[in-house]
C-alpha positions in Angstrom: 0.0 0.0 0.0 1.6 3.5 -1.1 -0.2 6.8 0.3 1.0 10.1 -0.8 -0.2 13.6 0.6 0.7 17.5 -0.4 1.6 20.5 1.5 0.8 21.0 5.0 2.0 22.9 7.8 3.3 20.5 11.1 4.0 21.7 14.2 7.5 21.0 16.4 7.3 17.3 17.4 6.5 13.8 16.2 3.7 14.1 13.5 2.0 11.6 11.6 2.0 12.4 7.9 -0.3 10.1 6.8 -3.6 7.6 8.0 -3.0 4.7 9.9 -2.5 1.3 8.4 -3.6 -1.9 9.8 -1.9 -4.8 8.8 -3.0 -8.0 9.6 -0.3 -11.2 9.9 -2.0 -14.2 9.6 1.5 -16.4 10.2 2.1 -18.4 13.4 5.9 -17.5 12.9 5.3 -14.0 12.9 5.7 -11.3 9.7 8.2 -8.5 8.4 6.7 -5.2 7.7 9.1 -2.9 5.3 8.0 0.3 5.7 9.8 2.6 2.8 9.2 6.5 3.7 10.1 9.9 1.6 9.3 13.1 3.3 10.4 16.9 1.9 10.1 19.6 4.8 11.0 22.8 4.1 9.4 26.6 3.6 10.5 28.0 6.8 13.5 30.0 8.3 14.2 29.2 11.5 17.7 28.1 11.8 19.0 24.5 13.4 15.6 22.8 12.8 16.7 18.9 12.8 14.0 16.8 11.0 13.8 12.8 10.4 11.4 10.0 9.6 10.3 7.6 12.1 7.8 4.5 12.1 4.7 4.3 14.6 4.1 0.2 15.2 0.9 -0.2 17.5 1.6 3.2 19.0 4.5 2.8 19.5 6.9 6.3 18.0 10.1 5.1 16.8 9.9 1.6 16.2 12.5 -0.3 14.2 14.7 2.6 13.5 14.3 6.5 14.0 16.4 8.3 11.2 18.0 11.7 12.0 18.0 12.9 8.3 19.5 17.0 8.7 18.9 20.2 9.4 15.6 21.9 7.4 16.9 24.7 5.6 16.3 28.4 6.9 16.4 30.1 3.6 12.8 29.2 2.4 14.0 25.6 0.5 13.0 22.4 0.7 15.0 19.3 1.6 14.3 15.7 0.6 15.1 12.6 2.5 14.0 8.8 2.8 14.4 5.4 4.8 13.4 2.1 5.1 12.1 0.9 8.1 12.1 -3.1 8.7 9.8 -4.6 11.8 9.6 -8.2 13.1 5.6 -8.6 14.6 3.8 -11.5 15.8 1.0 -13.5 14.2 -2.0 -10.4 14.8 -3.4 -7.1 13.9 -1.2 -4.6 14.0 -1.4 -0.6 13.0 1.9 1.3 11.4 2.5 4.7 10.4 5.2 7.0 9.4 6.0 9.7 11.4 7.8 13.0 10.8 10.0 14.7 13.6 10.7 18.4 13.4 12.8 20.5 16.3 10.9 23.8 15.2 8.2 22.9 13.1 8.0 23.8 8.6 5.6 22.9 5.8 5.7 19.2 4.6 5.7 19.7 0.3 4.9 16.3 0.4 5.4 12.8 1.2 5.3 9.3 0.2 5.5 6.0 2.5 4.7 2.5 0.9 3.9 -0.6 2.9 4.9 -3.9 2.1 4.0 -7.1 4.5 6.4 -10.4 4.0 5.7 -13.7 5.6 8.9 -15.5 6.0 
């Protein structure tokens, strides 16, 4: 599943930049979820604002990996970054969503995080 969105304003903070996604593993052994995430922040110019891209697994920020990516820049720009995200879960339901992390706060251009669910 791929879900893409367009400009929006987020605050200082984790912030979810995009819906929910439940994912259900029917395997006894358990499943891999690869999360693969693209986020461009920018449009501000307040200086030293660190960003990066984290995962949200059954409400849980910063699951798998949390990627420092840089510093926004302050001169009105946009920067680009991406990750991929690999989590183990049990056989179950289970909810994941990317997450954007921003120091100070600047307008997301946009974003794009695909989902992809692999039984081993």
């Amino acid at each position: 599943m791929s879900i893409e969105r367009h400009p929006a304003t987020d605050g200082s903070g984790f912030t979810a930049i995009d819906g929910p996604v439940t994912v259900n593993c029917g395997n006894a052994a358990g499943c891999t979820i690869v999360v693969t995430s693209f986020a461009e922040p920018g449009g501000q110019s307040s200086s030293g604002d660190a960003w990066g891209i984290c995962t949200n697994l059954d409400g849980v920020i910063g699951a798998g990996i949390c990627t420092f990516q840089g510093v926004v820049p302050s001169d009105g720009s946009y920067i680009s970054g991406s990750f991929t995200n690999v989590l183990s879960v049990a056989k179950g339901k289970h909810t994941v969503q990317a997450e954007l992390y921003l120091s100070v706060g600047a307008t997301l251009a946009q974003y794009s995080n695909t989902y992809s669910v692999y039984i081993p």
